[in-house]
PDB file of N, CA, C and O in Angstrom:
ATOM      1  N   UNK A   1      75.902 107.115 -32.411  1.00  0.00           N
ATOM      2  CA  UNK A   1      76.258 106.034 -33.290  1.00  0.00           C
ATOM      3  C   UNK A   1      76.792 104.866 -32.462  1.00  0.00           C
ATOM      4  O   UNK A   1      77.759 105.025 -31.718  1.00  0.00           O
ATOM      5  N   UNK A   2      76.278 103.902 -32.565  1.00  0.00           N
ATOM      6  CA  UNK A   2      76.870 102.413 -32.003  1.00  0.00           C
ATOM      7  C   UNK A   2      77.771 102.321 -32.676  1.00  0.00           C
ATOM      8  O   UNK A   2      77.673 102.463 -33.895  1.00  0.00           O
ATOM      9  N   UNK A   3      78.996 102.035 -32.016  1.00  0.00           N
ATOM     10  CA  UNK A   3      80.107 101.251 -32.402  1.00  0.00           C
ATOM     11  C   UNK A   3      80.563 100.218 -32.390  1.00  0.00           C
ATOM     12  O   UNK A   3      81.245  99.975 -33.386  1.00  0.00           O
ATOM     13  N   UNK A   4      80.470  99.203 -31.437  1.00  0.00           N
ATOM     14  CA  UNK A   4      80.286  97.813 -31.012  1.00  0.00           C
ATOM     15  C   UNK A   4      79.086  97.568 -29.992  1.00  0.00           C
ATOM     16  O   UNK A   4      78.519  98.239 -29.129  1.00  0.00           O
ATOM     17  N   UNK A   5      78.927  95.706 -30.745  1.00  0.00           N
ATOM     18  CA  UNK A   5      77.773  95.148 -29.512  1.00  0.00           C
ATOM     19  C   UNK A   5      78.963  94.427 -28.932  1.00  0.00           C
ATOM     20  O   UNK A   5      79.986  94.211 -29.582  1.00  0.00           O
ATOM     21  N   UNK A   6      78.815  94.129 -27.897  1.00  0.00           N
ATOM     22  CA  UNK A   6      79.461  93.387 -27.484  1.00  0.00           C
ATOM     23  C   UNK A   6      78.564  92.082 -26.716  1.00  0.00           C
ATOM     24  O   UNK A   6      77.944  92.402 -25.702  1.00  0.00           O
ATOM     25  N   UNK A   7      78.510  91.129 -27.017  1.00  0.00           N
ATOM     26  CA  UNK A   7      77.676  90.108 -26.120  1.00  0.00           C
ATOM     27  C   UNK A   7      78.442  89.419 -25.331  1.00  0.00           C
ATOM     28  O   UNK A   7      79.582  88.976 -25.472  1.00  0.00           O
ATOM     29  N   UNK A   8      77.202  89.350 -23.939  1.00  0.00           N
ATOM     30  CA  UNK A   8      78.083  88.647 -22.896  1.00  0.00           C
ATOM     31  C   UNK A   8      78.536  86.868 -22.745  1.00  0.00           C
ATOM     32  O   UNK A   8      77.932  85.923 -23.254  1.00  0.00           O
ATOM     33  N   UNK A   9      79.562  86.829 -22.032  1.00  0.00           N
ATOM     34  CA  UNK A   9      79.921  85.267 -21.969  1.00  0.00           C
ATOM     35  C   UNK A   9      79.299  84.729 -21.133  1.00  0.00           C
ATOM     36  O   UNK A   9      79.310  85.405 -20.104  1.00  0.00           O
ATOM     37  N   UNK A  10      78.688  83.739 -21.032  1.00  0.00           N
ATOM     38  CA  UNK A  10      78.106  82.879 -19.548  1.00  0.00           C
ATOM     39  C   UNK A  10      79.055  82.026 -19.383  1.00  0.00           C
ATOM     40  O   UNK A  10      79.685  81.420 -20.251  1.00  0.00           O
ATOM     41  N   UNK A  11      79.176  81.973 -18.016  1.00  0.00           N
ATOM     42  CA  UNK A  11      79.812  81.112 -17.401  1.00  0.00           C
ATOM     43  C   UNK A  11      79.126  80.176 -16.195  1.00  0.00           C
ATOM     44  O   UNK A  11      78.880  80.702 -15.109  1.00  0.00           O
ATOM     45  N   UNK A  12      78.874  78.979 -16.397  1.00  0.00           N
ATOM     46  CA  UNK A  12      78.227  78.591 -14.943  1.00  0.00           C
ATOM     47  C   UNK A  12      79.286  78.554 -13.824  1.00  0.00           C
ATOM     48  O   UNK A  12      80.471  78.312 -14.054  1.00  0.00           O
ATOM     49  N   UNK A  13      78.906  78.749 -12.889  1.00  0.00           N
ATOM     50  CA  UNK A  13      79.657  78.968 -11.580  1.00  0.00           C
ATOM     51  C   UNK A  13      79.308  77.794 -10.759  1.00  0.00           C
ATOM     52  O   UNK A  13      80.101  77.763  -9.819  1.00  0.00           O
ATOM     53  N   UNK A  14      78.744  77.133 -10.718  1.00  0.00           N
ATOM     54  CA  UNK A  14      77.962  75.790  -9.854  1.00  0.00           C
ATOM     55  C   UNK A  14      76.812  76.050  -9.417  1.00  0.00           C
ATOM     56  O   UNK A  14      76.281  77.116  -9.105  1.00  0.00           O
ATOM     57  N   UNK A  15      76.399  74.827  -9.415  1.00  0.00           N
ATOM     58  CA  UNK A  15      74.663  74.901  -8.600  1.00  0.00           C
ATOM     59  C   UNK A  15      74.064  75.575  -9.365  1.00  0.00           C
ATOM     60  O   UNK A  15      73.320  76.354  -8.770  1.00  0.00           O
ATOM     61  N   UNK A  16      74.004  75.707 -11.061  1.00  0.00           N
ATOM     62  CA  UNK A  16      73.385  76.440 -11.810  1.00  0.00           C
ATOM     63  C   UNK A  16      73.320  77.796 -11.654  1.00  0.00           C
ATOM     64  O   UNK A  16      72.256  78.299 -12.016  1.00  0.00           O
ATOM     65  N   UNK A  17      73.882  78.292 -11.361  1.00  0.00           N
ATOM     66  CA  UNK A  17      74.566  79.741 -10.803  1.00  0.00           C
ATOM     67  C   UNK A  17      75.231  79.966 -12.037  1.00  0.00           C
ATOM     68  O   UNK A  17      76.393  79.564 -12.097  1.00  0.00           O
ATOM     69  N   UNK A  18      74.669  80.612 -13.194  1.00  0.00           N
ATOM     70  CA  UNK A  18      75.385  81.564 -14.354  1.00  0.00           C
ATOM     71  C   UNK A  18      75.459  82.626 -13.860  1.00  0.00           C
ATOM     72  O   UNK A  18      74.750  83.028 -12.937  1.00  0.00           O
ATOM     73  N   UNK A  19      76.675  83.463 -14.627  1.00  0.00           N
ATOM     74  CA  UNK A  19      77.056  84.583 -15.000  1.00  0.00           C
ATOM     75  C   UNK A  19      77.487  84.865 -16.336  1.00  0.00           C
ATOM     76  O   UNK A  19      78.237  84.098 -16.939  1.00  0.00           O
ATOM     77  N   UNK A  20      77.057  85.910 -16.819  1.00  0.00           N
ATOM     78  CA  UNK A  20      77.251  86.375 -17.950  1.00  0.00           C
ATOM     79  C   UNK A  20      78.257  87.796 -18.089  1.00  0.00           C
ATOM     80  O   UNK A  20      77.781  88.902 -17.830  1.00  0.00           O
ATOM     81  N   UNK A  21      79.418  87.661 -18.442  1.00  0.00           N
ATOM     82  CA  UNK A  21      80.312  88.910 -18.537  1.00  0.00           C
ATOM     83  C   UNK A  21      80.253  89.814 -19.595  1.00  0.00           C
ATOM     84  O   UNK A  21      80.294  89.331 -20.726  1.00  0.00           O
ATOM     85  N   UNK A  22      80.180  90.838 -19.491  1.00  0.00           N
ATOM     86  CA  UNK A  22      80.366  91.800 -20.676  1.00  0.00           C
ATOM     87  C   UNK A  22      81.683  92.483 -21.005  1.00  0.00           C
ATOM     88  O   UNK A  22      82.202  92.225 -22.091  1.00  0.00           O
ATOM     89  N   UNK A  23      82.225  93.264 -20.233  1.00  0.00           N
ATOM     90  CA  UNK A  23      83.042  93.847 -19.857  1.00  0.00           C
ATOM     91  C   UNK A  23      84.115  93.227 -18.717  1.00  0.00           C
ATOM     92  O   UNK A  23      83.560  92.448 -17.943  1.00  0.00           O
ATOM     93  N   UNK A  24      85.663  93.448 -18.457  1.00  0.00           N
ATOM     94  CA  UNK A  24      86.448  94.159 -19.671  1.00  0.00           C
ATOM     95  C   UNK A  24      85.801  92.767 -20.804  1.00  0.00           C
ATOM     96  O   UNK A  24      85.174  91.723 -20.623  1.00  0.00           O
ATOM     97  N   UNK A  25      86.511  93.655 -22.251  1.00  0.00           N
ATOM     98  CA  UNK A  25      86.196  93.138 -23.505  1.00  0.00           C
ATOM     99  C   UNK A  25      87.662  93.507 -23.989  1.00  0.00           C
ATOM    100  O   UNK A  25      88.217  94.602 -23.901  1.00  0.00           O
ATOM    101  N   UNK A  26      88.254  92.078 -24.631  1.00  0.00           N
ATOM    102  CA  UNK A  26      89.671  92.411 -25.457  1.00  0.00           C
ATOM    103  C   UNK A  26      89.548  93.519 -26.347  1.00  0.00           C
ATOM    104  O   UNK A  26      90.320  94.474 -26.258  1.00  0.00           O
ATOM    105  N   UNK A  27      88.684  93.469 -27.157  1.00  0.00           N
ATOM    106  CA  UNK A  27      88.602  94.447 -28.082  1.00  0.00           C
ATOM    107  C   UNK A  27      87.939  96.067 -28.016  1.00  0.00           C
ATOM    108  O   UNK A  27      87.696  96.912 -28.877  1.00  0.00           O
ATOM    109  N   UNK A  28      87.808  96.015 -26.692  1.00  0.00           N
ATOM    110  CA  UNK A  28      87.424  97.520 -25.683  1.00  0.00           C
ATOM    111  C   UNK A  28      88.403  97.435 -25.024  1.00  0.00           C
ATOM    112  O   UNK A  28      88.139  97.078 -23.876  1.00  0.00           O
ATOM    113  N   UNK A  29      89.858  97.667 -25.288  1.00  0.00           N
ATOM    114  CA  UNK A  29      90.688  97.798 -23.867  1.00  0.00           C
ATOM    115  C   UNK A  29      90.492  99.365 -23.648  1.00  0.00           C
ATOM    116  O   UNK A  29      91.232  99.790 -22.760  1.00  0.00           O
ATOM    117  N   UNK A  30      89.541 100.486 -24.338  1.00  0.00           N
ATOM    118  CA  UNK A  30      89.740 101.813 -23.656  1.00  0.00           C
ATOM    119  C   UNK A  30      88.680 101.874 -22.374  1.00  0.00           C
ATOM    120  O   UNK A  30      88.754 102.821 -21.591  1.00  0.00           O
ATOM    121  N   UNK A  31      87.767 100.903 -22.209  1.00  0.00           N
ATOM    122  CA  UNK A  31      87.233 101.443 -21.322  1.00  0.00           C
ATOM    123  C   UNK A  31      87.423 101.487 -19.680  1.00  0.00           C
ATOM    124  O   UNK A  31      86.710 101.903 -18.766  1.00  0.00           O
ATOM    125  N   UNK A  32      89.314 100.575 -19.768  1.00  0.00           N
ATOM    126  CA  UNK A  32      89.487 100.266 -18.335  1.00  0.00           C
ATOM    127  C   UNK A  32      89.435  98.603 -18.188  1.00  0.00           C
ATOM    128  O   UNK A  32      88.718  97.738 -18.692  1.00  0.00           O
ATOM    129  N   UNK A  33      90.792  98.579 -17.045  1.00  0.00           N
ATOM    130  CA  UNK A  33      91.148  97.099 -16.971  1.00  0.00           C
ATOM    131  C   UNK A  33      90.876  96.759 -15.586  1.00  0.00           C
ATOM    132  O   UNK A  33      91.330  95.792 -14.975  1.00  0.00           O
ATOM    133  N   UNK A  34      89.870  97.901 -15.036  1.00  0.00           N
ATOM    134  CA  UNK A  34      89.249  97.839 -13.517  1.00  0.00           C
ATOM    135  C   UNK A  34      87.719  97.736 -13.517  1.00  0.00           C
ATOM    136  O   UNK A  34      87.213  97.805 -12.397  1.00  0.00           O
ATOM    137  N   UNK A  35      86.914  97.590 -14.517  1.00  0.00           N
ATOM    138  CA  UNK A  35      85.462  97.679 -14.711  1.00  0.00           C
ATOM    139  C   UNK A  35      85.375  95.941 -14.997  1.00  0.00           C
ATOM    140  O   UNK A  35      86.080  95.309 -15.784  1.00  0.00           O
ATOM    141  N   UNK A  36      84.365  95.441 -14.164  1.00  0.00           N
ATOM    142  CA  UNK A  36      83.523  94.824 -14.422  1.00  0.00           C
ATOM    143  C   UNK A  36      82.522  94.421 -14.717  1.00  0.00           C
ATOM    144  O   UNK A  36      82.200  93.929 -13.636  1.00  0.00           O
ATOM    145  N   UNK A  37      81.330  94.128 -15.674  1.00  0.00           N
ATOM    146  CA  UNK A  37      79.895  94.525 -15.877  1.00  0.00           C
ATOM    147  C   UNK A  37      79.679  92.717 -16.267  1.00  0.00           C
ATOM    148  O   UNK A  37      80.250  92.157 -17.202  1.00  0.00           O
ATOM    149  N   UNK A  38      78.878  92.156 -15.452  1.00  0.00           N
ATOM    150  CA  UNK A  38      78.246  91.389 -15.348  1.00  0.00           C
ATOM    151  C   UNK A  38      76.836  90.500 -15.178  1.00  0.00           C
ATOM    152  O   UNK A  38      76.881  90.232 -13.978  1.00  0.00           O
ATOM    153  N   UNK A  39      75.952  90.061 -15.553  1.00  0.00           N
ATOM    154  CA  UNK A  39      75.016  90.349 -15.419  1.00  0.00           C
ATOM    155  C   UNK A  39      74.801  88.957 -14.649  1.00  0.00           C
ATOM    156  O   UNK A  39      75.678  88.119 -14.861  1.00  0.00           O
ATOM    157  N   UNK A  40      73.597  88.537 -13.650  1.00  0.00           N
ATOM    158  CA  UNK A  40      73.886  87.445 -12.749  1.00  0.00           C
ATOM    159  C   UNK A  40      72.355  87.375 -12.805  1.00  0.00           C
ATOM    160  O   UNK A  40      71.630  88.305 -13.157  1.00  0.00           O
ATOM    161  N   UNK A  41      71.854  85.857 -12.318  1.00  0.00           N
ATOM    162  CA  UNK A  41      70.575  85.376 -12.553  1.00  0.00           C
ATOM    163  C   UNK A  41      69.606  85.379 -13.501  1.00  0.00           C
ATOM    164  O   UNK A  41      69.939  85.631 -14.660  1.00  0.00           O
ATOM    165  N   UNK A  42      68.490  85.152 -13.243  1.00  0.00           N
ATOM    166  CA  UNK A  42      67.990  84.754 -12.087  1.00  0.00           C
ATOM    167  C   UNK A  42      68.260  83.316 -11.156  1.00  0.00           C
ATOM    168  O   UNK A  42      68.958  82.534 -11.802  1.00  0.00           O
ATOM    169  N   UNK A  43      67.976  82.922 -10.150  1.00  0.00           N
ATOM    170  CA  UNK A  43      68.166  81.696  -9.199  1.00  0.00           C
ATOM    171  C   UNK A  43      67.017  81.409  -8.078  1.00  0.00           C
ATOM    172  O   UNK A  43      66.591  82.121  -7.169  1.00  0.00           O
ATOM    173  N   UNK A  44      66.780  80.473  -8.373  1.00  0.00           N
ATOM    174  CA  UNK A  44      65.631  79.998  -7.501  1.00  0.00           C
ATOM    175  C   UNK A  44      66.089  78.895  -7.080  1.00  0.00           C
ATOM    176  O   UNK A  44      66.184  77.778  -7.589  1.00  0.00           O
ATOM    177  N   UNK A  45      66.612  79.719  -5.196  1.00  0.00           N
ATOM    178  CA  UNK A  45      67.188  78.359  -4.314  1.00  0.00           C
ATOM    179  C   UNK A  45      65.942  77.855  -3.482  1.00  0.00           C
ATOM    180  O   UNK A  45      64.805  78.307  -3.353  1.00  0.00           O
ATOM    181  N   UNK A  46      66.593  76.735  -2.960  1.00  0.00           N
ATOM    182  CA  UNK A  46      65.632  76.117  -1.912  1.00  0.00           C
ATOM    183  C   UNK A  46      65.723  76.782  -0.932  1.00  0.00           C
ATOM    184  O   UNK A  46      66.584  77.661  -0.959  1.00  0.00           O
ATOM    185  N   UNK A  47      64.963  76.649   0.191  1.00  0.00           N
ATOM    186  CA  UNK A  47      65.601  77.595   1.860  1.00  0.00           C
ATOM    187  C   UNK A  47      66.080  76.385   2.184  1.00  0.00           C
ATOM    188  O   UNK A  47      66.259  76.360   3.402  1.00  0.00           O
ATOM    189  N   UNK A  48      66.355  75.438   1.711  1.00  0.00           N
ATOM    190  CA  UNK A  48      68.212  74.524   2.458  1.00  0.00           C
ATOM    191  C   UNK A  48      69.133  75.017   2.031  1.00  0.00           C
ATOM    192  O   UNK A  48      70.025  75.342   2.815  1.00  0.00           O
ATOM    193  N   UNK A  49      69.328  75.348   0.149  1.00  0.00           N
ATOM    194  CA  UNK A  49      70.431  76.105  -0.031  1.00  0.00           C
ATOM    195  C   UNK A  49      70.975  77.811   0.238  1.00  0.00           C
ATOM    196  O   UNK A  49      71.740  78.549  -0.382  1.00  0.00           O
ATOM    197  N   UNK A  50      70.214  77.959   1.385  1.00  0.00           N
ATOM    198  CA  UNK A  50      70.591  79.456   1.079  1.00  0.00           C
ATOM    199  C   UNK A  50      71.198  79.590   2.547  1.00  0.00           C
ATOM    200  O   UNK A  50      71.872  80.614   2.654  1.00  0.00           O
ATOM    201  N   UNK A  51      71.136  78.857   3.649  1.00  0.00           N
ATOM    202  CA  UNK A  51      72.333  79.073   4.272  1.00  0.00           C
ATOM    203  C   UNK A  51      73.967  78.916   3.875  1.00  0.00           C
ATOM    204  O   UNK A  51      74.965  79.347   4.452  1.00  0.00           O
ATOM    205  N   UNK A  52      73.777  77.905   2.321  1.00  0.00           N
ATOM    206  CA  UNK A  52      75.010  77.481   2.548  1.00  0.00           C
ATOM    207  C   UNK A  52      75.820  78.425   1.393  1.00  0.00           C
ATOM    208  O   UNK A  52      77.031  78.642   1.367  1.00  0.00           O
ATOM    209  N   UNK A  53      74.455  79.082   0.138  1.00  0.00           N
ATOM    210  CA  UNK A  53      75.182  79.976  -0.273  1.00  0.00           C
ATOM    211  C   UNK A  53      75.595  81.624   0.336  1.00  0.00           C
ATOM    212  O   UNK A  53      76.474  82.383  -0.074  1.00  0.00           O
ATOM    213  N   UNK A  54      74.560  81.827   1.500  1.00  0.00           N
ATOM    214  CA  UNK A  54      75.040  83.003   1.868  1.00  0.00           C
ATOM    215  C   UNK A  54      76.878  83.231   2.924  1.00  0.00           C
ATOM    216  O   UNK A  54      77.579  84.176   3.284  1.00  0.00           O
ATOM    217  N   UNK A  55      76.915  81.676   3.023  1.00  0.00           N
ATOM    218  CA  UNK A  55      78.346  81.865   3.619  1.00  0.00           C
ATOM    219  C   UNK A  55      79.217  81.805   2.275  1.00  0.00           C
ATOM    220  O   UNK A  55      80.423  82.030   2.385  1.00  0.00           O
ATOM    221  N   UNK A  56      78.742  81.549   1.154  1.00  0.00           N
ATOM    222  CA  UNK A  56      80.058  81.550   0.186  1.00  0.00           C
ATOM    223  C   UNK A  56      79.847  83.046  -0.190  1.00  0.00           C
ATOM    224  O   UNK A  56      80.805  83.799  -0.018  1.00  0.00           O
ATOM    225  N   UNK A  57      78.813  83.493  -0.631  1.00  0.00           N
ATOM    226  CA  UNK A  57      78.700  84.648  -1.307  1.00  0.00           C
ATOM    227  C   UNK A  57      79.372  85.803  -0.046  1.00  0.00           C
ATOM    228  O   UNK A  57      79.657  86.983  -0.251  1.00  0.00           O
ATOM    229  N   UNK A  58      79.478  85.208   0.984  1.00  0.00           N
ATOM    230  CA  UNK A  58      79.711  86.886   2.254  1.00  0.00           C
ATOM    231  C   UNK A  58      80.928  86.791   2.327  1.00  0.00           C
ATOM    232  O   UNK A  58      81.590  87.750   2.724  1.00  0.00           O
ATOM    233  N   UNK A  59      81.661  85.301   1.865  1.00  0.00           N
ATOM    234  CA  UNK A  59      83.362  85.038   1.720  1.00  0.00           C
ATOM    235  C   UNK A  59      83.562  86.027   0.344  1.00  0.00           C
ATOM    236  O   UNK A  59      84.443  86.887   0.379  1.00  0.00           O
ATOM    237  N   UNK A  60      83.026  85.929  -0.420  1.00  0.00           N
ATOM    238  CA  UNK A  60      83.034  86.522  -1.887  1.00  0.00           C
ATOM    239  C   UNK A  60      83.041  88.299  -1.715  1.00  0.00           C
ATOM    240  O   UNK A  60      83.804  89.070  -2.297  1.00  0.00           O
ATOM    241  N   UNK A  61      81.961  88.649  -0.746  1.00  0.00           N
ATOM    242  CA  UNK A  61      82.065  89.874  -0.442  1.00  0.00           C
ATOM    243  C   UNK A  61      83.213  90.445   0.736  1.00  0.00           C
ATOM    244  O   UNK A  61      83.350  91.603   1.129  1.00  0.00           O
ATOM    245  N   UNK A  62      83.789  89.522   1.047  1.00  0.00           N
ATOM    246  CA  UNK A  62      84.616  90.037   2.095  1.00  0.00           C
ATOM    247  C   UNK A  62      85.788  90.612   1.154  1.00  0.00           C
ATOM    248  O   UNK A  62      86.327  91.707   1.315  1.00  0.00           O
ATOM    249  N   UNK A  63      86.074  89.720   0.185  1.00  0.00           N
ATOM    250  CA  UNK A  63      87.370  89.440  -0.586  1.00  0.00           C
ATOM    251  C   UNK A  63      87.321  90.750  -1.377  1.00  0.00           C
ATOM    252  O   UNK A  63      88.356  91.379  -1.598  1.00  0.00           O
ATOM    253  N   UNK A  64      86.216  91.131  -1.768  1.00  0.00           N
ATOM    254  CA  UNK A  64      85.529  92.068  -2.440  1.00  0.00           C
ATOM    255  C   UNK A  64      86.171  94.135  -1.607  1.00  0.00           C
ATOM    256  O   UNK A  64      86.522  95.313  -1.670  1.00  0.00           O
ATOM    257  N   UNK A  65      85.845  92.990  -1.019  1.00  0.00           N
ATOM    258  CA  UNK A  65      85.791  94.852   0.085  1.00  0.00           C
ATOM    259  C   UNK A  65      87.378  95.269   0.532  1.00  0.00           C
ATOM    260  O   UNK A  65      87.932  96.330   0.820  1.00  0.00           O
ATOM    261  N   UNK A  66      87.960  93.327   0.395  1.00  0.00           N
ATOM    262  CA  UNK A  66      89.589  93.608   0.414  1.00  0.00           C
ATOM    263  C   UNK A  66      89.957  94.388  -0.594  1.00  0.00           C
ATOM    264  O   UNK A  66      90.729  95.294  -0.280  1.00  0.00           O
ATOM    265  N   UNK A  67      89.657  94.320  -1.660  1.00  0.00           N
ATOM    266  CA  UNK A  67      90.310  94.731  -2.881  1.00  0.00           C
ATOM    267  C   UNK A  67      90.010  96.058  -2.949  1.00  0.00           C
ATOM    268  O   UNK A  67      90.984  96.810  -2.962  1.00  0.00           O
ATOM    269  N   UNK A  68      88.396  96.792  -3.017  1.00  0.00           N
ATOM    270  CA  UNK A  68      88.189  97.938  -2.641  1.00  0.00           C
ATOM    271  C   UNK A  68      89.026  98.825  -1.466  1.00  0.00           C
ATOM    272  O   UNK A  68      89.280 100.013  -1.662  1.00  0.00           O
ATOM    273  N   UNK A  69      89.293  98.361  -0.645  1.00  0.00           N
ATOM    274  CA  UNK A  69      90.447  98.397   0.627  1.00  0.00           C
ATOM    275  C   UNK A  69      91.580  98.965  -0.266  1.00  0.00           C
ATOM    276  O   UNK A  69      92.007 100.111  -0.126  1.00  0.00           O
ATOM    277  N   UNK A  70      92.087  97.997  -1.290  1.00  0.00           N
ATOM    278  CA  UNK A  70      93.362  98.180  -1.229  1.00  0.00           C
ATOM    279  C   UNK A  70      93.406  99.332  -2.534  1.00  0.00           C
ATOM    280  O   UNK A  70      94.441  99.988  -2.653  1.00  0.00           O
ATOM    281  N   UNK A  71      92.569  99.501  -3.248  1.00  0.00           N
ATOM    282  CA  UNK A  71      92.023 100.466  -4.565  1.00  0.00           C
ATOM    283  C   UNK A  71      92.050 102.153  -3.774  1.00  0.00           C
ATOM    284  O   UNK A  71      92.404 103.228  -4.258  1.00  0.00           O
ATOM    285  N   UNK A  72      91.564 101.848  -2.506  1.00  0.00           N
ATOM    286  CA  UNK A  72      91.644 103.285  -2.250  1.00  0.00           C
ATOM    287  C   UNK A  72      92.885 103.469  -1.479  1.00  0.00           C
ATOM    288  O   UNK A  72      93.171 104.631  -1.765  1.00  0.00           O
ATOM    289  N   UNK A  73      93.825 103.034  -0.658  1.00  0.00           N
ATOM    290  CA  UNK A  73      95.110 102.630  -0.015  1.00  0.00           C
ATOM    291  C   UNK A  73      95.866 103.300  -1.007  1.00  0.00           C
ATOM    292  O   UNK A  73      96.515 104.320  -0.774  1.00  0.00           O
ATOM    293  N   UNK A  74      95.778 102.618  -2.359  1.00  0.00           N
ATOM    294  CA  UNK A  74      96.424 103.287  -3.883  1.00  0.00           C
ATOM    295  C   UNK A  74      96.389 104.443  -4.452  1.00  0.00           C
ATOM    296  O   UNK A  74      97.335 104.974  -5.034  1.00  0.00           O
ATOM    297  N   UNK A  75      95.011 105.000  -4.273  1.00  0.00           N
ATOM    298  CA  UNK A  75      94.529 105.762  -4.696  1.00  0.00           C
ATOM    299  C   UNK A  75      94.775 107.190  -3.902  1.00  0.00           C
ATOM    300  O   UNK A  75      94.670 108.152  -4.662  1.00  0.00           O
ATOM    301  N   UNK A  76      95.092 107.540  -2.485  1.00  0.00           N
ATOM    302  CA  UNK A  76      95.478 107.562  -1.494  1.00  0.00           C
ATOM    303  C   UNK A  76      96.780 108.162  -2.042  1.00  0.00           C
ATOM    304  O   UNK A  76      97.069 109.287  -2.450  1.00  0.00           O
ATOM    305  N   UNK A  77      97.490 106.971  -1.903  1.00  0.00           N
ATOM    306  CA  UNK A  77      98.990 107.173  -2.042  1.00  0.00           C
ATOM    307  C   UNK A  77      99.369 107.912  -3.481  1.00  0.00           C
ATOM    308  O   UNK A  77     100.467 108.464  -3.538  1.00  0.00           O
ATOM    309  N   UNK A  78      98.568 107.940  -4.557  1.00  0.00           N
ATOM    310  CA  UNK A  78      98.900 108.680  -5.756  1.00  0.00           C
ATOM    311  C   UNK A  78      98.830 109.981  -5.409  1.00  0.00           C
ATOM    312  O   UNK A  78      99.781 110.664  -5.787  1.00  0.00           O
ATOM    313  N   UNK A  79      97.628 110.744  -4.548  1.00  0.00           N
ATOM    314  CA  UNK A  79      97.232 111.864  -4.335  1.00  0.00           C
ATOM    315  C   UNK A  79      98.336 112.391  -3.539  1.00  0.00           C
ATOM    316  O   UNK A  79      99.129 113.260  -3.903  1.00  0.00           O
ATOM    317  N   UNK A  80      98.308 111.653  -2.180  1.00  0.00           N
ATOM    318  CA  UNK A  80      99.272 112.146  -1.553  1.00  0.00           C
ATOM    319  C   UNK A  80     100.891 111.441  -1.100  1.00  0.00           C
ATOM    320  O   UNK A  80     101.193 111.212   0.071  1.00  0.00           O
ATOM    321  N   UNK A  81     101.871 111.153  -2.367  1.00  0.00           N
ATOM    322  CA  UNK A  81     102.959 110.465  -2.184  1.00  0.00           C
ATOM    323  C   UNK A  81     103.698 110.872  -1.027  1.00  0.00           C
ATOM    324  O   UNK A  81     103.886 112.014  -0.607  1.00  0.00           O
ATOM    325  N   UNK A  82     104.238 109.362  -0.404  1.00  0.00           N
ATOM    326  CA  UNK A  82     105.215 110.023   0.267  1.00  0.00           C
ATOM    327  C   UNK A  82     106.632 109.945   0.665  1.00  0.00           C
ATOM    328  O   UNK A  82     107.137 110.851   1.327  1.00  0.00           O
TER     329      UNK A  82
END
């Protein structure tokens, strides 16, 4: 049985760069306030713009991998307190 649709939000990000969010959803707070579900493109860059987005997007993934970093650091420390 479906219980909710939930439809996603777009957001442009620049340079015509949408994203559309689904999740979290106010009215789903059971499924977790750590899930993100997003849905992204399509994009059709030039090969001028794609040197300049692959340095934003690898800043984006760095920041990314910080946080994952610090998720298991946490995660870590629950298992084994000390």
């Amino acid at each position: 049985m479906i219980e909710m649709i939930i439809e996603q939000r777009r957001r442009n990000l620049g340079g015509g760069f949408d994203v559309g969010r689904v999740l979290p959803f106010a009215k789903r707070r059971m499924v977790g306030p750590f899930i993100f579900f997003d849905h992204m493109g399509p994009l059709d860059l030039a090969p001028a713009d794609m040197a300049r987005r692959r340095r934003e997007w690898a800043a984006h993934r760095r920041q990314r991998l910080r946080l994952d970093r610090w998720r298991q650091d946490a995660f870590a420390a629950v298992l084994r307190p000390s």
